[in-house]
C-alpha positions in Angstrom: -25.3 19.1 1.7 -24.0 21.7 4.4 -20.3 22.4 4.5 -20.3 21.5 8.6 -22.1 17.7 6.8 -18.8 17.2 5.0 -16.6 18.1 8.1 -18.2 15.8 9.9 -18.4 12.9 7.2 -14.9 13.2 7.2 -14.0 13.4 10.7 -16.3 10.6 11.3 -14.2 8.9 8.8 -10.9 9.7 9.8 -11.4 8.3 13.3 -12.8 5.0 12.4 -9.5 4.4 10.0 -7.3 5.7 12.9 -9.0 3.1 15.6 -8.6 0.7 13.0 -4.7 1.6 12.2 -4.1 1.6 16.3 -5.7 -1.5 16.4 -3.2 -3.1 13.1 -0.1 -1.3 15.0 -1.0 -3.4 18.3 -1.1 -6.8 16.1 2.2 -5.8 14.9 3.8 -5.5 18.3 2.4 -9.1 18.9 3.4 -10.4 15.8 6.8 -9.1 16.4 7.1 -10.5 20.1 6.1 -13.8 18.6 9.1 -13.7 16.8 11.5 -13.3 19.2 12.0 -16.7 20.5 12.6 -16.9 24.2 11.2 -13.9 25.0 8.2 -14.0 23.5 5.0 -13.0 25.5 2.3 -15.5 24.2 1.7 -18.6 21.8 3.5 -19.0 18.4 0.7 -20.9 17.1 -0.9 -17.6 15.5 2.7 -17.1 14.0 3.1 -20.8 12.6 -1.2 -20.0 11.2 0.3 -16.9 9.8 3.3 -18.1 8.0 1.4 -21.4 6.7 -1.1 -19.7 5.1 1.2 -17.2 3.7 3.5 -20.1 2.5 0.1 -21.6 0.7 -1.0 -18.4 -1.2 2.5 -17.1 -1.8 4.5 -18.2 -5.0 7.7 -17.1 -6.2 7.5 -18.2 -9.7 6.1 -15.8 -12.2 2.4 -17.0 -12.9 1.9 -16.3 -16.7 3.0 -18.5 -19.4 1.8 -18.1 -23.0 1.1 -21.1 -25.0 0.7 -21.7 -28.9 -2.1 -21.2 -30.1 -4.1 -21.7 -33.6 -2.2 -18.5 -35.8 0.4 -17.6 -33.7 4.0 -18.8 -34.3 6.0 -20.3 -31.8 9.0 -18.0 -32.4 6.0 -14.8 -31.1 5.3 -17.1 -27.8 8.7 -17.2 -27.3 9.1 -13.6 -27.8 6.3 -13.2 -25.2 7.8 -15.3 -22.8 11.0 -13.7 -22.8 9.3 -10.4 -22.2 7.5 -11.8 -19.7 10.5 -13.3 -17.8 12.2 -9.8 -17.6 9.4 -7.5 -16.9 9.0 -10.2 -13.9 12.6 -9.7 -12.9 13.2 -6.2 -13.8 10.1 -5.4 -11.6 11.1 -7.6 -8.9 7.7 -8.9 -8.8 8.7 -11.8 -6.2 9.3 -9.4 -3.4 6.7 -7.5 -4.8 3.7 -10.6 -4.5 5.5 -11.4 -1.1 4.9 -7.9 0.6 1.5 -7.8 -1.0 0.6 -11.6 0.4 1.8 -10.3 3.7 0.0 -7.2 4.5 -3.2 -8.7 2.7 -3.1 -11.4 5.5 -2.5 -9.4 8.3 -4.4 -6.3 7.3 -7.2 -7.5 5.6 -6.5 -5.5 2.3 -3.1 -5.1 0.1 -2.4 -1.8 -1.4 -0.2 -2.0 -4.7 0.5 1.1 -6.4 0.9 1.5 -10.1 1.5 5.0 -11.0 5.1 4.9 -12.1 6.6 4.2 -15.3 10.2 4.0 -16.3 10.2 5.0 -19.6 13.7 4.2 -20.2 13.1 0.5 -19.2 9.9 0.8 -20.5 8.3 -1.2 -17.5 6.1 -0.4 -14.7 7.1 0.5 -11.0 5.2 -1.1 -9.2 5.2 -0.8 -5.4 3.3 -2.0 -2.4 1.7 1.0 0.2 2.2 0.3 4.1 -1.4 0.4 5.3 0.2 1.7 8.4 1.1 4.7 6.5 -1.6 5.1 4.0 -2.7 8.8 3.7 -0.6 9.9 6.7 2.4 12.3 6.1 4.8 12.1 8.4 7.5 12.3 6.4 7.1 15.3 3.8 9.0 18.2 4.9 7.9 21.5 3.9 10.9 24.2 4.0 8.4 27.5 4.0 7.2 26.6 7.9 10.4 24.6 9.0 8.6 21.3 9.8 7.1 18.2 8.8 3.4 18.0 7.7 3.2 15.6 10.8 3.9 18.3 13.0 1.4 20.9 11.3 -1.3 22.1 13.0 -5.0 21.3 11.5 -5.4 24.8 10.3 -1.6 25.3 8.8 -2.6 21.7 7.2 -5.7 22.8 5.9 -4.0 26.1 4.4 -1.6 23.7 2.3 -3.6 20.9 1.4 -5.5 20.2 -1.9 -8.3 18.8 -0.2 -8.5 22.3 2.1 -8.1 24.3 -1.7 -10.6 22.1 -2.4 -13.3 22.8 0.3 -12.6 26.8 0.1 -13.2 26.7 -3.4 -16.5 24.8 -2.9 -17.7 27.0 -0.2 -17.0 29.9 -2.5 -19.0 28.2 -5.0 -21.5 27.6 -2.7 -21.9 31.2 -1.3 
């Protein structure tokens, strides 16, 4: 595979997920003018479809319970249980299956990240990505050049990136 293959895999690539994030950002701004009541600008049934399916598939309980079993005592379920309960509330794992439910409805696809780990709490961090946002930076501020990574031309993004380290290195390789 040619370098100039790669570059255009991955432009290809790029512009199918940014038509497809344009297109999620327009069914927002619907969404939200559904909301707003008098002034909205079409029918609220795809809002009441929305929030009764979401209603259906979204439960605010925790979902595990641990039952006795044949060699375990009851006083280790109830050990289990209790665990359970606060990594379910030390997590915040309602809000957490609620943002998840949402933006797997309207998007298609949920994104939950697990990377972080309090190790003081000894728990997981969960968190749920905003597909909106998913691999775009506009946000990260890089002092050396004075700007955001959003602003950033291609080439000063491709100087900084891993992925651009990345591709030099494999050319090099190549050569």
């Amino acid at each position: 595979m040619k370098l100039s293959d790669v570059r255009n895999k991955y432009e290809e690539s790029f512009e199918f997920l940014q038509a497809r994030k344009r297109r999620q950002v327009q069914q927002l701004v619907l969404l939200n003018n559904l909301n707003r009541g008098d002034q909205n600008i079409a029918s609220t049934l795809l809002l009441s479809l929305f929030n009764k399916t979401l209603s259906a598939l979204y439960d605010d309980k925790m979902q595990i319970k641990f039952l006795p079993s044949q060699g375990i005592l009851q006083e280790q379920i109830n050990s289990y249980n209790s665990l359970a309960q606060s990594d379910y509330l030390e997590m915040n794992k309602a809000k957490l299956d609620y943002d998840w439910c949402w933006d797997t409805l309207f998007f298609g696809r949920g994104y939950l990240e697990t990377l972080r780990f309090n190790k003081k709490q000894k728990i997981m961090e969960p968190s749920v990505i905003n597909p909106l946002v998913f691999g775009y930076d506009p946000y990260f501020f890089i002092r050396a050049l004075g700007k955001c990574a959003a602003e950033l031309t291609a080439d000063e993004k491709n100087a900084l990136s891993h992925r651009g380290q990345a591709l030099r290195a494999l050319v090099e390789k190549l050569k």
